[in-house]
Phi, psi and omega in degrees: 000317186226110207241146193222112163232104168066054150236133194235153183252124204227143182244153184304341171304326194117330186287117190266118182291306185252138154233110197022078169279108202221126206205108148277122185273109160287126177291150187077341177302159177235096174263151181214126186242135208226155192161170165271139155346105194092334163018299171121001177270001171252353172286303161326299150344242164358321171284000194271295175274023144091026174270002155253099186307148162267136185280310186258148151081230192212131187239132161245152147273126175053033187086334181285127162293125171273327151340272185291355180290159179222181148058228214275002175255318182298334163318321187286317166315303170306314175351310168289343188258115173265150189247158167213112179291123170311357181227009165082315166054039155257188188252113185282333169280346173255167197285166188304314161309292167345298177295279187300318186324328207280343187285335176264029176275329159315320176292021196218156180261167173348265195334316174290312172299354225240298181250020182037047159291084172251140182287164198302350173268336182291336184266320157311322194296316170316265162007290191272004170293344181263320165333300160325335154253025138089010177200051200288347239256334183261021185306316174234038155272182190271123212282326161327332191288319190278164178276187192308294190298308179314326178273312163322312135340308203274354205271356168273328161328316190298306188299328200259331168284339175289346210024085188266142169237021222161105201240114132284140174243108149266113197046022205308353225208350215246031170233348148000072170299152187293327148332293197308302179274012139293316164312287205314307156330295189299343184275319171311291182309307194306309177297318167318282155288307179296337178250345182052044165284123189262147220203110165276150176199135176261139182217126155279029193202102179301325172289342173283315176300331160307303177303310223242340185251161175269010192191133196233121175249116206255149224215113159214137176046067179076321216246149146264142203252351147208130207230089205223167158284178172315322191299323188283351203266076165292177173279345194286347229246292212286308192309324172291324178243024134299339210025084153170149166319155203249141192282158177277169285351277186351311185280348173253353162141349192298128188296162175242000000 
């Protein structure tokens, strides 16, 4: 689903965010890639739908190079790809429907997204996506009214109106109360299985990545330093790619 080929990312400073990363991504997996701060894991992200141009090599989506796409192909790719932001990325004066409705503008032309003519299907297909996270009741309040974990629900809500066949999460949880971000997760995992929506998450908090992926890829200066199941993700595991021991807080939900 998702191919990483001999790719690195060089930043205008000199600093390589990535250094020749080469990785498959299986549709339907639920991956969680973990590192320290600077790492290379939102560069990683991020490269996938190209909101980080790659200096070296190559990303296909689904056999498509996203890499090498332009115009109305690169448009198309995108489509597929849903983002879910650590800071949620609504239009906070409009309303919530309005906020997942933004998820079907790739299928439209400009003129129409522009005046928000979405057709009466586009708007049931919203509707039960919020339904699906548990927050159809806030459908035309002002998406500012709501708390964190609800606008992060509405912004998967989105993802999911997008029929994203490919769901990123950047940090989606680190703003979080643990309540909260237990909901958010479980809509994530949930979707994920039931739709087999193949589904990345940058995660700071080792028991959730622990909890939540079938498969965990570890981030250190760019390169990966582990590429495993879940199962495999010892503390001795975590400690390699932290490089230093891992704290007992840590293990308990604590950001690292």
């Amino acid at each position: 689903m998702i191919q990483f080929k001999n790719v690195t990312k060089i930043y205008p400073n000199g600093t390589k965010g990535l250094n020749n990363i080469n990785i498959t991504i299986e549709k339907g997996e639920f991956v969680v890639i973990v590192g320290l701060s600077g790492a290379g894991k939102s560069t990683f992200l991020r490269s996938i739908n190209r909101l980080h141009e790659i200096s070296e090599g190559e990303i296909l989506i689904d056999g498509n190079s996203i890499t090498a796409a332009k115009g109305s192909g690169l448009r198309k790719i995108r489509r597929d790809i849903g983002m879910i932001f650590q800071s949620f990325n609504l239009v906070k004066r409009s309303t919530v429907i309005k906020n997942v409705l933004s998820g079907r503008v790739g299928y439209h032309n400009t003129f129409r997204t522009i005046l928000g003519l979405f057709p009466k299907e586009d708007v049931e297909l919203s509707l039960t996506a919020l339904n699906r996270v548990n927050i159809l009741e806030k459908a035309y309040s002002r998406a500012d009214e709501l708390s964190g974990g609800q606008q992060q629900r509405v912004s998967i809500a989105r993802a999911l109106a997008q029929e994203a066949q490919v769901i990123l999460a950047d940090e989606p949880v680190a703003s979080l109360d643990p309540l909260t971000t237990k909901q958010v997760m479980d809509d994530l995992k949930r979707i994920n299985e039931e739709d087999g929506i193949t589904t990345v998450v940058n995660l700071h908090f080792i028991d959730l990545a622990r909890e939540y992926a079938t498969r965990i890829i570890g981030l250190r200066a760019g390169e990966v330093v582990f590429d495993g199941p879940v199962e495999a993700a010892t503390d001795e595991v975590f400690a390699e790619i932290y490089g230093r021991p891992i704290k007992k807080d840590e293990l308990l939900g604590e950001p690292v």
